[in-house]
py3Dmol code that shows the C-alpha trace and the ligand (Angstrom):
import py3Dmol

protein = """\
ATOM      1  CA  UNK A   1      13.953  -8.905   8.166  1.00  0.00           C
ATOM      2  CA  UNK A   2      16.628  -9.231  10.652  1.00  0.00           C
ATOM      3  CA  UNK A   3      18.774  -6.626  12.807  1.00  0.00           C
ATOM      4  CA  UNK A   4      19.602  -3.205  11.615  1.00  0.00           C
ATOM      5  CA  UNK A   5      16.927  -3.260   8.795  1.00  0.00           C
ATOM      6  CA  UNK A   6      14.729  -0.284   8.010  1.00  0.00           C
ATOM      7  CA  UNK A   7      11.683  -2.562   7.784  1.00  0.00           C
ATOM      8  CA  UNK A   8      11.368  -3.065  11.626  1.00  0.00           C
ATOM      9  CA  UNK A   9       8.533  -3.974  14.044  1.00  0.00           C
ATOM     10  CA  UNK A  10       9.340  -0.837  15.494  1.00  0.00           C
ATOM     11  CA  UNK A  11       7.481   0.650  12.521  1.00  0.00           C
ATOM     12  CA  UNK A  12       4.109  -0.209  13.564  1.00  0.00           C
ATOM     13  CA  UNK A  13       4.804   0.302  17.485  1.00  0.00           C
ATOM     14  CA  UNK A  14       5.900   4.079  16.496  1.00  0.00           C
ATOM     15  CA  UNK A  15       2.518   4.361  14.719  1.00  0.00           C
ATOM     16  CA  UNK A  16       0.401   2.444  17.595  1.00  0.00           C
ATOM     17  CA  UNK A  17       2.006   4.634  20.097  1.00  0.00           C
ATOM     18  CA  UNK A  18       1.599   8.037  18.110  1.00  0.00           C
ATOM     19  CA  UNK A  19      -2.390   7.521  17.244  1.00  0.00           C
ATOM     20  CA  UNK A  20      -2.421   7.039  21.475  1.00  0.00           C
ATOM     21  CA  UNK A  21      -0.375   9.834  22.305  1.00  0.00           C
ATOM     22  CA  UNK A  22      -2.629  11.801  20.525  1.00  0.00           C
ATOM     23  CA  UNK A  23      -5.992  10.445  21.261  1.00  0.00           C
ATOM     24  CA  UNK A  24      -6.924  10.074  17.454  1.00  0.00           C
ATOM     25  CA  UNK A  25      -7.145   6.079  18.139  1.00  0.00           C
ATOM     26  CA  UNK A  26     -10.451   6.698  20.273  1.00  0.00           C
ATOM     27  CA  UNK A  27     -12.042   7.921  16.914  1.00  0.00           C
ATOM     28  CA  UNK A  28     -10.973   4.464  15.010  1.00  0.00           C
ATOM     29  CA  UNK A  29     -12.765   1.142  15.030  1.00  0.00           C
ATOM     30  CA  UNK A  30      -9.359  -1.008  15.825  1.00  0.00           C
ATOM     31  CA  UNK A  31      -9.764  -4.257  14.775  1.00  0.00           C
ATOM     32  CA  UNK A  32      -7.088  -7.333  14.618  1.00  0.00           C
ATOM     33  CA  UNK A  33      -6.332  -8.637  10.938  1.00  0.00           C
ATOM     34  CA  UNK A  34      -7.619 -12.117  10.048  1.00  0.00           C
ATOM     35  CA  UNK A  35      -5.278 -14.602   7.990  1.00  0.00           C
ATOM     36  CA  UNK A  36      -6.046 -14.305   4.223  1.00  0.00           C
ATOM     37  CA  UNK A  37      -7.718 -17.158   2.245  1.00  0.00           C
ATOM     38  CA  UNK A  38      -4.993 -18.523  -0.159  1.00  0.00           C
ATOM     39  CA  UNK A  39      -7.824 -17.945  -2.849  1.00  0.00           C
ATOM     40  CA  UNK A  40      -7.952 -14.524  -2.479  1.00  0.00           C
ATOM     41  CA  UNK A  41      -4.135 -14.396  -3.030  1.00  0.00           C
ATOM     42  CA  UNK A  42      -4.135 -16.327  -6.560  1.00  0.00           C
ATOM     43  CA  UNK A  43      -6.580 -13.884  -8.190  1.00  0.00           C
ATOM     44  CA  UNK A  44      -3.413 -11.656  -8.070  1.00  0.00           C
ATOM     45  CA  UNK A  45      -0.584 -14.366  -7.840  1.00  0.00           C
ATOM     46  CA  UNK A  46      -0.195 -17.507  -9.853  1.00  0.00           C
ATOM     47  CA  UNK A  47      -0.438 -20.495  -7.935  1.00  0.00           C
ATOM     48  CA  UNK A  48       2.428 -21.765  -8.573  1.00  0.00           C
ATOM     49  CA  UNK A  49       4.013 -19.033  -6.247  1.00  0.00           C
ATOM     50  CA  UNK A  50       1.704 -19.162  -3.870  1.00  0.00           C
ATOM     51  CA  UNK A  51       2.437 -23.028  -3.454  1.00  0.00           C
ATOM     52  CA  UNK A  52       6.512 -22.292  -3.567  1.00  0.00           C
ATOM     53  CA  UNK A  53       6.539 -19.622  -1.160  1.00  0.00           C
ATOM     54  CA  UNK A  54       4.346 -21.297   1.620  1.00  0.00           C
ATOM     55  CA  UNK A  55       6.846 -24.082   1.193  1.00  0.00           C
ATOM     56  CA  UNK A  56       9.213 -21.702   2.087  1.00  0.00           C
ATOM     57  CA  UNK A  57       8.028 -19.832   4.219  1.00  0.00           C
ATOM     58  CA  UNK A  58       6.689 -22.525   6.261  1.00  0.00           C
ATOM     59  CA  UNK A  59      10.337 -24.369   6.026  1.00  0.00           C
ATOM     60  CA  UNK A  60      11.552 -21.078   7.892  1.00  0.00           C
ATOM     61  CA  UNK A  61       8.996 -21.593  10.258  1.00  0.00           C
ATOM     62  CA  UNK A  62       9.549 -24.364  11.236  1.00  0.00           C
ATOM     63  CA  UNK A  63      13.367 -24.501  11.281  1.00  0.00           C
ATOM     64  CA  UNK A  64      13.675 -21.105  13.005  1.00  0.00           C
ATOM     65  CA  UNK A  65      16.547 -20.425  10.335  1.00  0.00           C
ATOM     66  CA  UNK A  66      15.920 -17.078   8.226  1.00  0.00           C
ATOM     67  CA  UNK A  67      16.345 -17.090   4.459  1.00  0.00           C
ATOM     68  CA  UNK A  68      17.467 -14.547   2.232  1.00  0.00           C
ATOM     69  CA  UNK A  69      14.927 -13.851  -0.991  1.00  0.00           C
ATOM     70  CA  UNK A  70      17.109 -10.989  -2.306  1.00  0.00           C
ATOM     71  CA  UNK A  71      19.452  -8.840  -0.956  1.00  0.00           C
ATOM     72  CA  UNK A  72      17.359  -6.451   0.457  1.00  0.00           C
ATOM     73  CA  UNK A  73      14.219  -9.303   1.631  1.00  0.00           C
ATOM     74  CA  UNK A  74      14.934 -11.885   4.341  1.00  0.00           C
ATOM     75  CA  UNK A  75      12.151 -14.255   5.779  1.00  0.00           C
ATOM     76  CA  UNK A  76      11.929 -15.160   9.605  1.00  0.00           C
ATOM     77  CA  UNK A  77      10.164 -17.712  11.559  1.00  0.00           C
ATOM     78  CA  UNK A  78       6.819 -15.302  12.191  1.00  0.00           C
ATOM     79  CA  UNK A  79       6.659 -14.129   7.992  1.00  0.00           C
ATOM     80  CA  UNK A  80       4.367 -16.182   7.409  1.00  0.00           C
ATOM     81  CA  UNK A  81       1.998 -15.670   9.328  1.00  0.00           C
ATOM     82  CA  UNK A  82       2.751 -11.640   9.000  1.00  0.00           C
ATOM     83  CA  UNK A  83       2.401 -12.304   5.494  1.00  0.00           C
ATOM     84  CA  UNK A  84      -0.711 -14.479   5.958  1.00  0.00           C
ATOM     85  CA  UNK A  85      -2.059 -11.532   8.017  1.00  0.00           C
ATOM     86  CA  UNK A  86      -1.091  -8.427   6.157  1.00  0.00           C
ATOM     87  CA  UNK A  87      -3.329  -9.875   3.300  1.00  0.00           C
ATOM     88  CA  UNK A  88      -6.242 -10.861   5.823  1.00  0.00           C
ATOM     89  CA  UNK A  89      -6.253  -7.522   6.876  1.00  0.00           C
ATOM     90  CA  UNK A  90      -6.728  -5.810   3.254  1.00  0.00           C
ATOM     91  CA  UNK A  91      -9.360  -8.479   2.503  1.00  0.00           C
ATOM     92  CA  UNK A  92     -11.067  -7.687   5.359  1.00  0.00           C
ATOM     93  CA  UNK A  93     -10.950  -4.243   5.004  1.00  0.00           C
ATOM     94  CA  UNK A  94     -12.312  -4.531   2.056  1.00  0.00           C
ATOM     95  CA  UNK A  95     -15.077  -6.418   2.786  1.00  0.00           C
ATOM     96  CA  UNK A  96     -15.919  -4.221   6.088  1.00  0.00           C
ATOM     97  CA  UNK A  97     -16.053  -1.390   3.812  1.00  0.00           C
ATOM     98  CA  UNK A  98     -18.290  -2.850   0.932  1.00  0.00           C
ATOM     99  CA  UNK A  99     -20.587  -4.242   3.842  1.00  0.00           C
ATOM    100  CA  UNK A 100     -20.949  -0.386   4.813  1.00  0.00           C
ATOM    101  CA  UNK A 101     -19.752  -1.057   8.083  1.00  0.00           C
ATOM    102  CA  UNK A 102     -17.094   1.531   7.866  1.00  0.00           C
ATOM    103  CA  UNK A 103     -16.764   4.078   5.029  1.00  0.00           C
ATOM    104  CA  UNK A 104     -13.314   3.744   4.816  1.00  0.00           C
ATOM    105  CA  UNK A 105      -9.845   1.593   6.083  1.00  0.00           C
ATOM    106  CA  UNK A 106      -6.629   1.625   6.842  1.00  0.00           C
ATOM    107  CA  UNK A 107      -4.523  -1.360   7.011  1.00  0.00           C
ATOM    108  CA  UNK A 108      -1.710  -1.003   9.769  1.00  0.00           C
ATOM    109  CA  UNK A 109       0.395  -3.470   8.340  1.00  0.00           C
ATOM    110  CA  UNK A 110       4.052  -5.018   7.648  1.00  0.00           C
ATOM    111  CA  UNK A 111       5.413  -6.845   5.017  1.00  0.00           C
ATOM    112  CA  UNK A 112       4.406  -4.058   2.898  1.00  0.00           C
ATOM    113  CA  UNK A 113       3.353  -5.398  -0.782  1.00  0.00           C
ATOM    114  CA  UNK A 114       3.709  -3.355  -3.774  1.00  0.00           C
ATOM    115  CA  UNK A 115       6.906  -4.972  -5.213  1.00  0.00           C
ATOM    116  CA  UNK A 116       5.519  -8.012  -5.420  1.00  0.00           C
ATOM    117  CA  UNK A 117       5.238  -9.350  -8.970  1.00  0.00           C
ATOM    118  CA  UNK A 118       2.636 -11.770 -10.011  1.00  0.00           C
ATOM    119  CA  UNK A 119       5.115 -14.646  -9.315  1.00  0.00           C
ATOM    120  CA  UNK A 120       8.279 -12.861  -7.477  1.00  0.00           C
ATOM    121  CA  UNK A 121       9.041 -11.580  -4.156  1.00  0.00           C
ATOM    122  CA  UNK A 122      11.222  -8.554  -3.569  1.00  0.00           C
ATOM    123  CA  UNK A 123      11.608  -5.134  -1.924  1.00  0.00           C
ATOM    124  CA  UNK A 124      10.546  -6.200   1.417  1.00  0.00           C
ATOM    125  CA  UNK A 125       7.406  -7.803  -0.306  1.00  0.00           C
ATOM    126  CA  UNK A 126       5.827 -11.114  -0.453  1.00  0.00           C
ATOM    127  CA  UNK A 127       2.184 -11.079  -0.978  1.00  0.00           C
ATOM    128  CA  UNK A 128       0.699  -7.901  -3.200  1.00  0.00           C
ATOM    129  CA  UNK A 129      -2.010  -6.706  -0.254  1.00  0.00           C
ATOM    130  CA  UNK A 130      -3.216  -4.035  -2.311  1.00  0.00           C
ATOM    131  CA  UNK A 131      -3.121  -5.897  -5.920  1.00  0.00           C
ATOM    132  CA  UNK A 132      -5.239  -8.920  -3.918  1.00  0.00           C
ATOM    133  CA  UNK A 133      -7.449  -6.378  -2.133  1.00  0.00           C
ATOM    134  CA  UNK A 134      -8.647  -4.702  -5.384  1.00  0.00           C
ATOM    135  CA  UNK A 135      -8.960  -8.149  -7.270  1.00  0.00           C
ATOM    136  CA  UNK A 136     -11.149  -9.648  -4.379  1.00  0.00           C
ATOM    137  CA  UNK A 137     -13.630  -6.650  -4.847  1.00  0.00           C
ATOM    138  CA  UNK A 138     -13.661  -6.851  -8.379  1.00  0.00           C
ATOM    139  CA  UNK A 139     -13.833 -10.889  -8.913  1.00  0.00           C
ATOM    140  CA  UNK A 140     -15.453 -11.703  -5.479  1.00  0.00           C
ATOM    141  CA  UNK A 141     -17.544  -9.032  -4.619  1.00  0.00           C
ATOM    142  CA  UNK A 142     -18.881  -7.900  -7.976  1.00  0.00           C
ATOM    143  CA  UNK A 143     -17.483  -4.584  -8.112  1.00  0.00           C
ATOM    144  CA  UNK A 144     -16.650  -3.130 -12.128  1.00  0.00           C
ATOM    145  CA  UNK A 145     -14.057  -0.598 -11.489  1.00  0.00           C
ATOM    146  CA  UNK A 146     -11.363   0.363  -8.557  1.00  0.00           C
ATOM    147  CA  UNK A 147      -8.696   2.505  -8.477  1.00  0.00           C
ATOM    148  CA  UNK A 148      -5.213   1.919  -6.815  1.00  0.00           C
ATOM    149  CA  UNK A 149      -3.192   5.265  -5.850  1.00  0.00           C
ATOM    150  CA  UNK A 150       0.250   4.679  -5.043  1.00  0.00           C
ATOM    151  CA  UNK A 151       2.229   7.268  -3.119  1.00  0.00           C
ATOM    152  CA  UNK A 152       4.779   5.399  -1.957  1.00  0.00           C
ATOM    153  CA  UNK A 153       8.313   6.691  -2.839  1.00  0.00           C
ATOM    154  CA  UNK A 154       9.176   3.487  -4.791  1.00  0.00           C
ATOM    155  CA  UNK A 155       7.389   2.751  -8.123  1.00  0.00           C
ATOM    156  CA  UNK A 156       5.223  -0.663  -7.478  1.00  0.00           C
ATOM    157  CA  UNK A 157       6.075  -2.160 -10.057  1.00  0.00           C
ATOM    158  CA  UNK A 158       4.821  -5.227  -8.242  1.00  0.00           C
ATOM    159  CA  UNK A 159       1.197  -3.612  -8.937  1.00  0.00           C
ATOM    160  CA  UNK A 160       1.559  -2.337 -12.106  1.00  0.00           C
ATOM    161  CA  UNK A 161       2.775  -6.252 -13.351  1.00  0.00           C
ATOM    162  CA  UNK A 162      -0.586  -7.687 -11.930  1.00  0.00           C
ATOM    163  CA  UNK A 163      -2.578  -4.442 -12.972  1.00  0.00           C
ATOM    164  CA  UNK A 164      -1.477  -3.312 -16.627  1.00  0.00           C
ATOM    165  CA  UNK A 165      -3.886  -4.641 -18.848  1.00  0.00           C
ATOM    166  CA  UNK A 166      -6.762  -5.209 -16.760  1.00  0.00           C
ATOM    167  CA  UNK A 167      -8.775  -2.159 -17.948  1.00  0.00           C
ATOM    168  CA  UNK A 168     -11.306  -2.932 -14.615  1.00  0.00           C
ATOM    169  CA  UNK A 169      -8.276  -1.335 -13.258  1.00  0.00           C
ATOM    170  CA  UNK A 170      -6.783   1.927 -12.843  1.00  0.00           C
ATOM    171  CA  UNK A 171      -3.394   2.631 -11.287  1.00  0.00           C
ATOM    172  CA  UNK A 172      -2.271   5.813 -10.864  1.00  0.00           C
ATOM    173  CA  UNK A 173       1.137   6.535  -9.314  1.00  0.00           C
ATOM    174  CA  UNK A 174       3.803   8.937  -8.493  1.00  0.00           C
ATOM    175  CA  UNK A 175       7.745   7.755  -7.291  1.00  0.00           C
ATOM    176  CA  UNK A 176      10.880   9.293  -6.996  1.00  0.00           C
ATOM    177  CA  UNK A 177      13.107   8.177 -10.385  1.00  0.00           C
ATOM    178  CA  UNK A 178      16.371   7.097 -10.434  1.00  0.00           C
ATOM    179  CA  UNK A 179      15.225   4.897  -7.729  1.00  0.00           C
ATOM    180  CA  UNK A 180      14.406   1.110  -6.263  1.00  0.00           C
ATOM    181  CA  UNK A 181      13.175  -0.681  -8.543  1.00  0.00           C
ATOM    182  CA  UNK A 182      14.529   1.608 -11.356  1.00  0.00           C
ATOM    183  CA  UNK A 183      11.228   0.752 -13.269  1.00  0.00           C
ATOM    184  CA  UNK A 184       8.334   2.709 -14.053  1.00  0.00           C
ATOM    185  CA  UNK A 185       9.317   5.619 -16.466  1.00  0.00           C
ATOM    186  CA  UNK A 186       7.607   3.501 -19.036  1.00  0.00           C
ATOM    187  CA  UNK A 187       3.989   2.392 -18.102  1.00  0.00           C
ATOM    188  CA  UNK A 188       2.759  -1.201 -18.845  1.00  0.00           C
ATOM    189  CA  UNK A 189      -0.678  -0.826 -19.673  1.00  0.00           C
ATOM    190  CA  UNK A 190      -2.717   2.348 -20.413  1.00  0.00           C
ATOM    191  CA  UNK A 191      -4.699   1.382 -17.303  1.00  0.00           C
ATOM    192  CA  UNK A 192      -1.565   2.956 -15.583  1.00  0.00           C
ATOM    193  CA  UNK A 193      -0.602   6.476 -15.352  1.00  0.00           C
ATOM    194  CA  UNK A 194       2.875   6.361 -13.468  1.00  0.00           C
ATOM    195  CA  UNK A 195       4.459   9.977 -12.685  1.00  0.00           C
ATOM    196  CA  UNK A 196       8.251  10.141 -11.914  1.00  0.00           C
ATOM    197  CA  UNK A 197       9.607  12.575  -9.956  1.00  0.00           C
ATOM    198  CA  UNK A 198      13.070  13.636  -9.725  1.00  0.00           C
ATOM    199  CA  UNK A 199      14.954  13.472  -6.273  1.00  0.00           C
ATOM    200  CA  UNK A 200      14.828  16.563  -3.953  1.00  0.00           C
ATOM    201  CA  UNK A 201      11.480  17.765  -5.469  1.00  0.00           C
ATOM    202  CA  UNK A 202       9.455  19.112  -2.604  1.00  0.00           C
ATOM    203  CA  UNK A 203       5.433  19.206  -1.872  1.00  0.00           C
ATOM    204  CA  UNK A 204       4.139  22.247  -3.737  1.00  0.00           C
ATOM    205  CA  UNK A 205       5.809  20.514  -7.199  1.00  0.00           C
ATOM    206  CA  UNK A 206       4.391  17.019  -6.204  1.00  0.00           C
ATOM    207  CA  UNK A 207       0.751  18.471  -5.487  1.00  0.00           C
ATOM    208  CA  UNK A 208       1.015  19.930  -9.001  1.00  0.00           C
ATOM    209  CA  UNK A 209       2.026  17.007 -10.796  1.00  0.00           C
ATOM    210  CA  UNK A 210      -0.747  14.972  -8.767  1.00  0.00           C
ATOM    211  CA  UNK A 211      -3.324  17.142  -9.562  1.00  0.00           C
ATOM    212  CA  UNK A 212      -2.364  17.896 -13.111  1.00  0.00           C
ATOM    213  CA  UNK A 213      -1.793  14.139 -14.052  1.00  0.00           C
ATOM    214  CA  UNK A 214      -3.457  11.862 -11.534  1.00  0.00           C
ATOM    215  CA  UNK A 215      -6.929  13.672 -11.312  1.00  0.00           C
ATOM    216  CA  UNK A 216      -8.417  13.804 -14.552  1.00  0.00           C
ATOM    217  CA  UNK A 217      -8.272  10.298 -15.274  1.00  0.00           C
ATOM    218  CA  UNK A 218      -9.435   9.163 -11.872  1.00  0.00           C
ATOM    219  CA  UNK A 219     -12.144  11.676 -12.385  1.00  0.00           C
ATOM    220  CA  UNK A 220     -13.148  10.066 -15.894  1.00  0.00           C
ATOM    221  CA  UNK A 221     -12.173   6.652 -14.323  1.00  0.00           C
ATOM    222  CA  UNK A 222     -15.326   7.137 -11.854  1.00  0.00           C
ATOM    223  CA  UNK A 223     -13.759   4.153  -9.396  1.00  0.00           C
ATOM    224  CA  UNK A 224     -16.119   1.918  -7.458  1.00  0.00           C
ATOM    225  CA  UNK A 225     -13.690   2.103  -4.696  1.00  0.00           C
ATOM    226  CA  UNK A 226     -10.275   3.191  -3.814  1.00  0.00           C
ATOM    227  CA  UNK A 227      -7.260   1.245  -2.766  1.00  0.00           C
ATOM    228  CA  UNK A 228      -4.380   3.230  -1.831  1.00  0.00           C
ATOM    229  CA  UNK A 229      -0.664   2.018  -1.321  1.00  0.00           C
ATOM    230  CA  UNK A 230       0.616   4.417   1.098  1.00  0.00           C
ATOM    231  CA  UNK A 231       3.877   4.467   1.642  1.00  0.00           C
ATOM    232  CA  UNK A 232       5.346   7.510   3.611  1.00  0.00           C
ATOM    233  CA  UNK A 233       8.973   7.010   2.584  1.00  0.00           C
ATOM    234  CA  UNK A 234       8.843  10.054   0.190  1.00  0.00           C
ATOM    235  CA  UNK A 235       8.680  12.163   3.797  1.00  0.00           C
ATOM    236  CA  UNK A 236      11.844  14.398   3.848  1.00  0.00           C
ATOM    237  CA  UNK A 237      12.982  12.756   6.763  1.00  0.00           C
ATOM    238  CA  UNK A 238      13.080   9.757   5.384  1.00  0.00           C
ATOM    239  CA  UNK A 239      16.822   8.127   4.626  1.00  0.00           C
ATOM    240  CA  UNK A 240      15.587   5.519   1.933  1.00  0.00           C
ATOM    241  CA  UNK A 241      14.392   8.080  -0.936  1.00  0.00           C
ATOM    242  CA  UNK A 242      15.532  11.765  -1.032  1.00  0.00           C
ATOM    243  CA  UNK A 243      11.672  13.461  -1.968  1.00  0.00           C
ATOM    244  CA  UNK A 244      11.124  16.515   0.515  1.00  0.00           C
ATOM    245  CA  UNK A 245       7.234  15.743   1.516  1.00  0.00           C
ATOM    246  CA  UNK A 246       6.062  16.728   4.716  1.00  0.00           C
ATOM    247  CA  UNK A 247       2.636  15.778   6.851  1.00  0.00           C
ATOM    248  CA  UNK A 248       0.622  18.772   5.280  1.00  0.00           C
ATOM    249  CA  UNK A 249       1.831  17.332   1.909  1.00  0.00           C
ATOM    250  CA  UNK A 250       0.486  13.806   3.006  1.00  0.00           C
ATOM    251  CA  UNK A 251      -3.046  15.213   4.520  1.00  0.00           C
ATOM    252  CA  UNK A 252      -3.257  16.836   0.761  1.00  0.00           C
ATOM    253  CA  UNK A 253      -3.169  14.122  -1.087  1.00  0.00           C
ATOM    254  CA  UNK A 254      -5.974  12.427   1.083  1.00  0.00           C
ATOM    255  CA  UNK A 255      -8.259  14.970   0.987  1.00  0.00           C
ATOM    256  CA  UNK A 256      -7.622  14.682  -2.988  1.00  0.00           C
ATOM    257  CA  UNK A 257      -7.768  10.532  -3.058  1.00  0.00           C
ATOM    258  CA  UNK A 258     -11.018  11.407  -1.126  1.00  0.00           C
ATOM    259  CA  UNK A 259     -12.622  14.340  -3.066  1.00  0.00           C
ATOM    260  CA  UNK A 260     -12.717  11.532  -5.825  1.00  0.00           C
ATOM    261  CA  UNK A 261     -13.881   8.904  -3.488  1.00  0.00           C
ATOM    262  CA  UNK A 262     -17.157  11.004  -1.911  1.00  0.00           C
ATOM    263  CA  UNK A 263     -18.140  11.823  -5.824  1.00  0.00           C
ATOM    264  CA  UNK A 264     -18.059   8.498  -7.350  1.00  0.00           C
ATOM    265  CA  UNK A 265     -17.170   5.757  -4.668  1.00  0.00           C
ATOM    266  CA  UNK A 266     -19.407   6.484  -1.445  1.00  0.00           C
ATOM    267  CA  UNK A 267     -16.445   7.443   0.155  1.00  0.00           C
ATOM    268  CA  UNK A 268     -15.100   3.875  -0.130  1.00  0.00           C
ATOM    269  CA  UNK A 269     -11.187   3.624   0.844  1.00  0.00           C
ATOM    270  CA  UNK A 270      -8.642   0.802   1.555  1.00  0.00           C
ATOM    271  CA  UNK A 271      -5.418   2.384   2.389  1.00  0.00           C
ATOM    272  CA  UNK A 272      -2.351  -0.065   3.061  1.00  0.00           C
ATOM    273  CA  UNK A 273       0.956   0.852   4.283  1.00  0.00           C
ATOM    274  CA  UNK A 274       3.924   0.463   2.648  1.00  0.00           C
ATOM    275  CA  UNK A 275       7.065   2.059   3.186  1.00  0.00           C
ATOM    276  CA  UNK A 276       7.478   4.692   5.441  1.00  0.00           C
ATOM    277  CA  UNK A 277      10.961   3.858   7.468  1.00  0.00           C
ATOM    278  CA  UNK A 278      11.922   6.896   9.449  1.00  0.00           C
ATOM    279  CA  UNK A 279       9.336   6.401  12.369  1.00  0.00           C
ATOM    280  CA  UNK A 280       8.533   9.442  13.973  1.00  0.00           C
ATOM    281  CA  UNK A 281       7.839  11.098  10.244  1.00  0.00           C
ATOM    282  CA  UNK A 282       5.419   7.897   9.819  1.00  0.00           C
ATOM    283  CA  UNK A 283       3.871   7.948  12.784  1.00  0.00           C
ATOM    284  CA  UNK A 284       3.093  12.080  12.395  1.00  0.00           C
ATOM    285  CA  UNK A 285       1.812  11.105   8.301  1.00  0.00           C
ATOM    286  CA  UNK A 286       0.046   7.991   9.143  1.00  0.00           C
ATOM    287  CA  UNK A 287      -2.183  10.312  11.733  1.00  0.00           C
ATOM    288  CA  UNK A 288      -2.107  12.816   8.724  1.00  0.00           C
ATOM    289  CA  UNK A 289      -3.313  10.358   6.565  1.00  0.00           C
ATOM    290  CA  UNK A 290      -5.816   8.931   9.018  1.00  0.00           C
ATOM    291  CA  UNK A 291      -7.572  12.715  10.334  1.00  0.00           C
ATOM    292  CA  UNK A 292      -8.833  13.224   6.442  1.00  0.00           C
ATOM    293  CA  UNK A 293      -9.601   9.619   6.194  1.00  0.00           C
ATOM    294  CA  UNK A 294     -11.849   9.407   9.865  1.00  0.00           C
ATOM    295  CA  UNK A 295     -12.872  13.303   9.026  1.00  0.00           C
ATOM    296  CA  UNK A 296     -11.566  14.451  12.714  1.00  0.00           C
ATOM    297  CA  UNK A 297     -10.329  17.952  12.627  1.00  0.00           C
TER     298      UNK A 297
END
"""
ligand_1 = """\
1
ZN
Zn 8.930 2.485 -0.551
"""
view = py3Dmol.view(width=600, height=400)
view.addModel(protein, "pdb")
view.setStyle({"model": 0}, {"cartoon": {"style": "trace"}})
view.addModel(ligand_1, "xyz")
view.setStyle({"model": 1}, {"stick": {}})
view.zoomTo()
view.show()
């Protein structure tokens, strides 16, 4: 994204290097993300994007010159094929998990992807992993009903455009509000269920609202699966929001996402990263995140 921005390389090196440090990487089946099939990506995106921004991005590519999609998104020579892989790897996932291979997966990836629209990048986001992810299981591997969580501290709206309406869907989500992308407070479909939060609320008033408004309709919902967009910018050490969450606060809200997941889903999971910019806090809530998910203590 170029120097100085928050959504760095060094993001997934400070998560790499934590799940080492602490030895939880031996209990994890590591595996390298494939590029995505451009078919997968237009059950969520119209073509017509698809075809513009592969123009672009290869253009970048090719001229080694970045390009600015909005003030906060810039392409570089290797985004597409980041993009390209981000994608692969939620497909795949997804597919490793319906195959039984692995109960559940989580998708070490950058760009992140819940701001992207249906035809629009932004935030940071090109390709909607998650949105793609959960239409692939539906439309190409037969599945009736999945559930996206979104913990992120920024409402995806990117989601909820390709989601609301699409009653094989449910989305439910909690964000900070006032804040990027200012949308939300009004859901688009009643397939969503979007909870703002005001800034500086901490974890005990967050687990509340989760529990109080996210799990009776993903309990009614039954889900096939579970896709999660988790984002770990809502940590209190993060810069970019100004929620007061904390690793405990992040293990919670796993062990909730997979309660709901062992009773109707097999204990099926995709979880992709998002956001999550202040890197030690990631790295500790990614292994949070990651302990419920591979059940090590
Ligand atoms: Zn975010």
């Amino acid at each position: 994204m170029g120097r100085g921005h928050p959504e760095c390389p060094q993001r997934l090196d400070a998560i790499n290097d934590h799940l080492r440090a602490t030895g939880l990487d031996v209990a994890l089946d590591m595996r390298d993300a494939p590029q995505v099939d451009l078919r997968d990506v237009e059950l969520a995106h119209s073509s017509g994007y698809v075809a513009e921004l592969r123009d672009l991005l290869e253009t970048v590519r090719s001229t080694g010159r970045p390009r600015a999609i909005d003030p906060d998104t810039t392409a570089g020579p290797a985004t597409w094929d980041a993009v390209l892989r981000a994608a692969g790897a939620a497909v795949a996932a997804t597919d490793a998990v319906i195959d039984g291979e692995v109960e559940s997966a989580f998708c070490a990836v950058r760009p992140p992807g819940h701001h992207a629209t249906r035809d629009q990048a932004m935030g940071f986001c090109f390709f909607n992993n998650v949105a793609i992810a959960a239409r692939h299981a539906l439309d190409a591997r037969g599945l009736a009903r999945v559930a996206i969580v979104d913990f992120d501290v920024h409402h995806g709206n990117g989601t909820e455009d390709i989601v609301a309406g699409d009653d094989r869907m449910l989305m439910v989500s909690i964000f900070q509000h006032p804040l990027y992308p200012y949308s939300g407070a009004v859901p688009k479909g009643t397939n969503m269920i979007n909870v703002p939060i005001p800034p500086y609320t901490k974890g005990p008033d967050v687990r509340d609202a989760i529990e109080a408004m996210w799990m009776p309709r993903l309990e009614a919902f039954r889900p096939e699966m579970i896709f999660v967009s988790a984002g770990f910018d809502a940590h209190r050490d993060d810069e970019l929001g100004q929620l007061g969450l904390v690793e405990a606060d992040y293990a919670w809200i796993t062990r909730r996402i997979k309660d709901v997941a062992d009773r109707h889903a097999g204990g099926r999971i995709v979880s992709c990263l998002e956001g999550g910019y202040a890197l030690g806090a990631l790295a500790r809530s990614v292994a949070a995140h990651l302990r419920v998910l591979a059940h090590v203590d």
